[in-house]
C-alpha positions in Angstrom: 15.3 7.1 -10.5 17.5 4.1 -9.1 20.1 2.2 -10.7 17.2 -0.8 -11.1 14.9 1.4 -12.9 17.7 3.6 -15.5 18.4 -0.6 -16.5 15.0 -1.0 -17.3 14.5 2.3 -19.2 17.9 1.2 -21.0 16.8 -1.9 -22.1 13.5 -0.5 -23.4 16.1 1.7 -25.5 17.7 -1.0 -26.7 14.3 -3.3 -27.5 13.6 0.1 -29.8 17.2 -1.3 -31.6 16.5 -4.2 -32.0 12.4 -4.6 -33.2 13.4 -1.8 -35.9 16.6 -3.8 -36.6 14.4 -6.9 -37.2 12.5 -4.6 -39.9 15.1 -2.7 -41.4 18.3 -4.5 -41.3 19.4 -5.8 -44.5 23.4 -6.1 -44.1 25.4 -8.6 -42.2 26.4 -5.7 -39.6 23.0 -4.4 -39.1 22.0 -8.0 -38.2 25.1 -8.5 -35.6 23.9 -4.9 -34.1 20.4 -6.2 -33.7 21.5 -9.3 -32.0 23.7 -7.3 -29.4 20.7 -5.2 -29.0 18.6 -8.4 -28.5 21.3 -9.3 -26.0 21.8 -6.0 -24.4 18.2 -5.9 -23.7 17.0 -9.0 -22.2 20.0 -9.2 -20.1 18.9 -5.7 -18.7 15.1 -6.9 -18.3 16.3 -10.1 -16.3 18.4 -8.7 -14.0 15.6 -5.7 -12.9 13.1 -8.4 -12.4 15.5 -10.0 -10.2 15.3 -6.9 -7.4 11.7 -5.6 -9.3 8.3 -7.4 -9.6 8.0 -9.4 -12.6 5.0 -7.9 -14.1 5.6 -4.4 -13.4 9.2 -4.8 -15.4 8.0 -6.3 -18.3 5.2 -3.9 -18.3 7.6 -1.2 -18.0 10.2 -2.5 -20.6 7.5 -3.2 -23.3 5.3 0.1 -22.7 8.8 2.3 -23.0 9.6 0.0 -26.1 6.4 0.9 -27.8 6.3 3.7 -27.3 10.1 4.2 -28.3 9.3 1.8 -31.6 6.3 4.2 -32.5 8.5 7.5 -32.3 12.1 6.1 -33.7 9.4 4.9 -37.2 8.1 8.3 -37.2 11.1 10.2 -36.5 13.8 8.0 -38.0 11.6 6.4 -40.9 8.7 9.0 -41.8 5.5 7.3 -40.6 2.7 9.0 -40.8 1.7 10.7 -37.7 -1.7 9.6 -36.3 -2.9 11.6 -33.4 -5.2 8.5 -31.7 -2.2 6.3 -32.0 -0.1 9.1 -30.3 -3.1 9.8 -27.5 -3.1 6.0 -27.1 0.8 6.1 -26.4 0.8 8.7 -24.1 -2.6 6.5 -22.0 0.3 3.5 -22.0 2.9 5.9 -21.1 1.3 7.5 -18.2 0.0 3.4 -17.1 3.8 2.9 -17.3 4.5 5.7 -14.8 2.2 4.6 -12.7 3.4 1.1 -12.5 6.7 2.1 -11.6 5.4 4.4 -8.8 3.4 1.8 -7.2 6.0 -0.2 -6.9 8.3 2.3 -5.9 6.3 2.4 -3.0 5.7 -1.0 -2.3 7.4 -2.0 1.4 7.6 -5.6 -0.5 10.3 -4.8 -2.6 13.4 -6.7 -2.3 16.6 -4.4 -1.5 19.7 -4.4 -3.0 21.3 -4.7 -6.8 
């Protein structure tokens, strides 16, 4: 995985952050957090779709950040587990894979960042 890709997967980490910051945060530094995580994120997410297409970034960065959201609830928050939701993650997660493959291999791709 390039340097392009790890900053998408990174911001996807940091869109997990920040959507269970805007449910859970109740103090002043769990706000501030959840705004740098906002920050940290979108920053990321523009400057891959600079170098990566568009669609298949935001695809990428929202699919990881579902998926992330859905496991960080269950593991950090005690969701209940429900298997369709998980089988319907892992559909997104393996669209997600793919997305990022054909593009890999797309000749189109702009070089360099």
């Amino acid at each position: 995985m390039n340097g392009i890709w790890m900053s998408v997967v990174i911001a996807a980490l940091f869109e997990v952050g920040w959507v269970i910051g805007l449910k859970h945060a109740s103090g002043v530094w769990e706000w501030a957090a959840t705004a740098v995580a906002i920050g940290v994120s979108f920053t990321l997410m523009i400057a891959a779709s600079r170098t990566l297409p568009v669609g298949t970034v935001y695809a990428v960065f929202v699919g990881l950040g579902t998926a992330g959201t859905v496991i960080a609830e269950i593991a950090l928050f005690g969701a209940d587990i429900q298997w369709a939701k998980l089988l319907m993650i892992g559909t997104l997660l393996l669209g997600v894979v793919g997305l990022k493959l054909l593009s890999a291999s797309n000749p189109q791709q702009k070089k360099g960042v």
